[in-house]
N, C-alpha and C positions, 0 to 999 in steps of 0.2 A: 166256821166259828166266828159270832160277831167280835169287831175289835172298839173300844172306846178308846172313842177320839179325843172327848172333851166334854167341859159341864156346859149346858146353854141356860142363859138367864133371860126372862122376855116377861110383860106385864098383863096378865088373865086381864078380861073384859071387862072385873070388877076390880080391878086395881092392885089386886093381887101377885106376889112375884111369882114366878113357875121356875125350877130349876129344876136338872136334873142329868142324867147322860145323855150321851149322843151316843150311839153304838154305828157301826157299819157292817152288813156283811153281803156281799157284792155289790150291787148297786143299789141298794137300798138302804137306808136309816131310820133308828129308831131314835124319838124321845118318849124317855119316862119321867114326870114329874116327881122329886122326889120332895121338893118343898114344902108342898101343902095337904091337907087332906083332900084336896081336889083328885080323883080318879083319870089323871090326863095321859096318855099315851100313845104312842101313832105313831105308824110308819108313813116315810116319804122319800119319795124318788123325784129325780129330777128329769124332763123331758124337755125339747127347743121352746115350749112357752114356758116354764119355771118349773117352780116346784107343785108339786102337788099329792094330795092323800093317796096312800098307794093299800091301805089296808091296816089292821088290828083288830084287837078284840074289843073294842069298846062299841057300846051299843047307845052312844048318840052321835052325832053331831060336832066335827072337827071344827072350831073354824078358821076359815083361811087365814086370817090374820096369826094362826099360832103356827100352822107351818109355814108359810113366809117368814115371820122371825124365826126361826129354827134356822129356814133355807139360808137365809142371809147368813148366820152365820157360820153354818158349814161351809158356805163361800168362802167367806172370809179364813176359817181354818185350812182351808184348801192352796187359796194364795199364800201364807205364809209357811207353807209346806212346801214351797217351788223352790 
């Protein structure tokens, strides 16, 4: 069962804020944007070169830039969980 971590906040392409959950359930994470009417959501895992798209149901085009700030900040919730 996924667990929520925390909200992420990070800045869409068009200048837009993106907020929404972080979930976990094993080694993977979800963001759902709840912010906007933007449709954004995406799983990511992390591997020895960073993070990266690991899958959802969305039928365009992630871009890096949004799970990197996601990544970074499950980093970050991570350290301060130690």
């Amino acid at each position: 069962m996924p667990t929520h971590l925390f909200n992420a906040y990070f800045e869409s392409l068009d200048g837009a804020t993106l907020a929404g959950p972080v979930t976990m359930d094993k080694d993977e994470y979800l963001f759902v944007n709840k912010n906007t009417a933007d449709d954004i959501y995406f799983n990511l895992k992390k591997s020895a070169e960073g993070w990266y798209f690991s899958g959802g149901p969305v039928t365009h085009d992630v871009p890096k830039a949004y799970i990197d700030a996601v990544g970074v900040q499950i980093d970050a919730y991570h350290q301060t969980q130690k």
